[in-house]
C-alpha positions as CSV (number, residue, x, y, z in Angstrom):
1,X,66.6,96.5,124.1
2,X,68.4,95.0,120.9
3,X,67.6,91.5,120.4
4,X,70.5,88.8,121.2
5,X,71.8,86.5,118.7
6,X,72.0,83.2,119.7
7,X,75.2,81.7,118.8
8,X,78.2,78.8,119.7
9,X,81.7,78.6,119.8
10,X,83.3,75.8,119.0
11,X,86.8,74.1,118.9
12,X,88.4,76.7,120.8
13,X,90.9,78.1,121.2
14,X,92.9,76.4,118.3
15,X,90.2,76.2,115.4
16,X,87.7,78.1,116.9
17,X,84.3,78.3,114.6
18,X,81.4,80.4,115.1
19,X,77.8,79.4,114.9
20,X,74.8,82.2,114.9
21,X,71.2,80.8,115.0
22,X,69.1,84.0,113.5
23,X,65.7,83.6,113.9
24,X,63.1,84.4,111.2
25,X,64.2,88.3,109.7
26,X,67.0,88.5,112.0
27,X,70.1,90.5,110.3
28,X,73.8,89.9,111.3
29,X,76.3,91.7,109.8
30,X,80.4,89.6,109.3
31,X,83.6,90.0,108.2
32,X,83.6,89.8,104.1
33,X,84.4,86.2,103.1
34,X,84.1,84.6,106.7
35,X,81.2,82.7,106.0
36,X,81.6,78.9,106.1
37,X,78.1,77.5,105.5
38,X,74.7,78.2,105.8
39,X,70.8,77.4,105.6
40,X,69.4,78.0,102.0
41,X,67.0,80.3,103.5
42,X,69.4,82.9,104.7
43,X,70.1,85.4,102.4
44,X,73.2,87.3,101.7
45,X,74.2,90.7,100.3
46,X,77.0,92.7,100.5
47,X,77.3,96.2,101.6
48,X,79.3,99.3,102.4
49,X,78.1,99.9,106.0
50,X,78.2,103.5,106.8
51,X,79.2,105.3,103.6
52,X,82.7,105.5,101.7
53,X,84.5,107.4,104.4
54,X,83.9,104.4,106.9
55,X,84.4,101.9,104.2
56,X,87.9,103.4,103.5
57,X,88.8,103.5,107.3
58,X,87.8,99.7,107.7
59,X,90.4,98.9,105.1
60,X,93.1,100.9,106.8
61,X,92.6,99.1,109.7
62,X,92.8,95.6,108.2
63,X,89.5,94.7,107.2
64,X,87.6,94.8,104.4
65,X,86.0,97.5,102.7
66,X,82.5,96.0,102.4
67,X,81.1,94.0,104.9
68,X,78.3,90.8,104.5
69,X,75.0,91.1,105.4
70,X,73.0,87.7,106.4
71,X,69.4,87.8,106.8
72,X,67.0,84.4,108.0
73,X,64.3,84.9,105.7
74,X,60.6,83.6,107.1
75,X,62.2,81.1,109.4
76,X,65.0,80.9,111.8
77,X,68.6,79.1,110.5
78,X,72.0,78.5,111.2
79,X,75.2,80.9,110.2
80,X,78.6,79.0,110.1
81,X,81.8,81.3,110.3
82,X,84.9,81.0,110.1
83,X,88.2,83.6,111.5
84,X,91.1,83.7,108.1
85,X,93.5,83.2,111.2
86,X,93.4,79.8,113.1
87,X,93.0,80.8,117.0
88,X,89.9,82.1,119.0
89,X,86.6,83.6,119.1
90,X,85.2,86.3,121.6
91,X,81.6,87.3,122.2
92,X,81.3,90.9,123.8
93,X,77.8,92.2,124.6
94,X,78.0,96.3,123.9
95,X,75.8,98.8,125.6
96,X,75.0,101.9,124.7
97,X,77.4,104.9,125.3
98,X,80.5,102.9,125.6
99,X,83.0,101.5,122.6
100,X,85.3,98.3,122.0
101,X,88.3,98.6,120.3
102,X,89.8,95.6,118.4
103,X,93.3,95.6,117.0
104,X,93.9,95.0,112.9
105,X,91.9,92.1,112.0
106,X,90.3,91.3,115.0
107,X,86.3,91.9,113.7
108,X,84.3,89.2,112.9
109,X,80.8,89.7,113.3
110,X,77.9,92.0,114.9
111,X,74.5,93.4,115.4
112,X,72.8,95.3,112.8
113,X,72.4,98.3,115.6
114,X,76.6,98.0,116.1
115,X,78.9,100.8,114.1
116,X,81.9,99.3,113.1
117,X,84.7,102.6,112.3
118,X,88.4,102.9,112.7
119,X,90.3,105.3,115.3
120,X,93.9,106.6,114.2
121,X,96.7,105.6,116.7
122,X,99.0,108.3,115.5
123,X,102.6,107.9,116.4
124,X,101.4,104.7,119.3
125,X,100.6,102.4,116.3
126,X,103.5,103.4,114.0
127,X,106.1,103.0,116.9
128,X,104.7,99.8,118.3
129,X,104.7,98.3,115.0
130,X,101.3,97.1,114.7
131,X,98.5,98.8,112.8
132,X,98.2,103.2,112.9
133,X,94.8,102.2,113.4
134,X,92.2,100.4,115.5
135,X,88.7,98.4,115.2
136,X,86.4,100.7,117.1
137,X,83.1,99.2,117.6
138,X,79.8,101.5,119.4
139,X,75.8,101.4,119.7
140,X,74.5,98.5,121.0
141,X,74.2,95.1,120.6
142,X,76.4,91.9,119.6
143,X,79.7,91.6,118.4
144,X,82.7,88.9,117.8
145,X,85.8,89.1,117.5
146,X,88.9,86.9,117.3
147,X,92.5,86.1,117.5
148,X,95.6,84.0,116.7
149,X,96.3,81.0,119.5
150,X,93.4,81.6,122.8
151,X,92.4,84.4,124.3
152,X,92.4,85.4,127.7
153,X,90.3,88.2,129.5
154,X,91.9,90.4,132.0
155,X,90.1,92.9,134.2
156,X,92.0,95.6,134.8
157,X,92.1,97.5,137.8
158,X,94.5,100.5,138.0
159,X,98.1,99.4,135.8
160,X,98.6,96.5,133.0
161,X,101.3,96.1,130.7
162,X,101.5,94.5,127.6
163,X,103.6,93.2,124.3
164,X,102.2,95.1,121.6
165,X,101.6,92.4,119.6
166,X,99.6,90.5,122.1
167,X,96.4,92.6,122.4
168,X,93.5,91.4,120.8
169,X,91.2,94.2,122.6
170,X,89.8,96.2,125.4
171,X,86.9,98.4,126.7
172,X,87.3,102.5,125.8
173,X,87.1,102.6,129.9
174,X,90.8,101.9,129.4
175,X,93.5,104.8,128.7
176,X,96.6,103.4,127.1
177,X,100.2,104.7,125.9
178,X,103.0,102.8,124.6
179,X,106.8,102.8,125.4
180,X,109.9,100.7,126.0
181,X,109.7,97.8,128.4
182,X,112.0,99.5,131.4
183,X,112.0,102.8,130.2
184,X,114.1,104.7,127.5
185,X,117.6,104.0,129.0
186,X,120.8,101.6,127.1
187,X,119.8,98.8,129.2
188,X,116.1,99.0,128.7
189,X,116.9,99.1,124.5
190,X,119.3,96.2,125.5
191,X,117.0,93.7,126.6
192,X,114.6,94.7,124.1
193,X,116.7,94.0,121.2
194,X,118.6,91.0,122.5
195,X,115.7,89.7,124.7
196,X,113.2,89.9,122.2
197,X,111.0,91.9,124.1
198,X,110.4,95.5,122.6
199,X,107.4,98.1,123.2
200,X,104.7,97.8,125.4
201,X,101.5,99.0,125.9
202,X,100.7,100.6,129.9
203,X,97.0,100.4,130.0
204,X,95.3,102.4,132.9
205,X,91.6,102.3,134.7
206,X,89.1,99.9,135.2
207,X,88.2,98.2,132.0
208,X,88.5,94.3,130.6
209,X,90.9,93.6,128.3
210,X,91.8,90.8,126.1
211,X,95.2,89.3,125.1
212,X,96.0,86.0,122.7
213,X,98.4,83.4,123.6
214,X,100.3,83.5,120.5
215,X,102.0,86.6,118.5
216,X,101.6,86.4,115.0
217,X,104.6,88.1,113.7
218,X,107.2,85.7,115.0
219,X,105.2,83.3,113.7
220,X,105.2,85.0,109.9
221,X,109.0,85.6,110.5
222,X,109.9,82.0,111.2
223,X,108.2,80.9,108.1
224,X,110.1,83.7,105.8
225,X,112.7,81.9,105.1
226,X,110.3,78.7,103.3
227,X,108.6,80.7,101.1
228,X,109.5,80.1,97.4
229,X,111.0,83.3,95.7
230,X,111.9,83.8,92.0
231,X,115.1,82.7,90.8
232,X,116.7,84.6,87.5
């Protein structure tokens, strides 16, 4: 059995942190450049986990194409990371045989023993305007990862629909497809475009799944209009 990492979460769900306590020669592996603060005895090194080919599919899905390595050398110490987006952290313990995918940017730290690769959405990610790919986490062990405003996990059990840009993750138990809220009819297209709502993602099975209480792209399009521009 893969040992656990001991870790805390704190000042969630706005400004949520995450601690890890390694003990002495325990590896974690996190997000490039989400490391806070640490112990002088914990040593760092960055690496291409898994070759070029996964590498280049982590930075098609939003992350970064190396990933940090921290090791507690000869005694045990203390990790402090930090999400780039203020809102929440998740812990997920992964067993063997199954996957976790995480949307665009969701990763934030894991086991040693976990393989962090990318799945291609196709035509689901390109219509529902979020990434064309996904986080796809498998082996064993650990892994964190986070979100904008709190997170909320919902077990599924037979139907679930959600905004597309709501989903932080969810277990490979799940099947999922995405379409217009109400169908592909005038007065479906309708609400969407005056109601602000638009596609939606109809997840089916038994599986847990995780949503954030914030979307980030109204967010970004409210604060469009502030940012400073060049003027001839």
């Amino acid at each position: 059995m893969v040992q656990e990492i001991a870790y805390q979460i704190e000042h969630s769900p706005a400004y949520a942190s995450l601690i890890l306590t390694l003990q002495a020669d325990q590896m974690v592996l996190v997000e490039s450049s989400a490391m806070a603060a640490m112990d002088a005895n914990i040593k760092m090194k960055s690496k291409m986990k898994g070759g070029v080919m996964k590498g280049i599919g982590r930075m098609l899905s939003g992350e970064s194409l190396f990933m940090s390595e921290f090791t507690a050398e000869k005694a045990r110490g203390e990790l402090y990371i930090s999400p780039g987006v203020p809102g929440d952290v998740q812990h997920y313990r992964l067993q063997a045989g199954r996957a976790l995918m995480m949307q665009s940017g969701g990763f934030v730290a894991c086991s040693p023993t976990v393989e962090i690769d990318t799945k291609f959405q196709g035509f689901k990610g390109f219509f529902s305007g979020e990434s064309l790919f996904l986080v796809r986490a498998t082996g064993e062990g650990d892994i964190w990862f986070s979100s904008y405003g709190g997170i909320i996990e919902i077990p599924v059990s037979g139907a679930y629909i959600v905004d597309t840009g709501y989903i932080v993750a969810f277990e490979d138990s799940l099947q999922y497809s995405v379409e217009a809220i109400g169908g592909l009819s005038w007065r479906s297209l309708k609400t969407g475009i005056l109601g602000g709502e638009g596609l939606v993602c109809r997840f089916r099975g038994e599986g847990k799944l995780w949503v954030q209480s914030r979307n980030l792209y109204p967010m970004l399009n409210f604060l469009n209009p502030f940012r400073p521009v060049n003027s001839n």
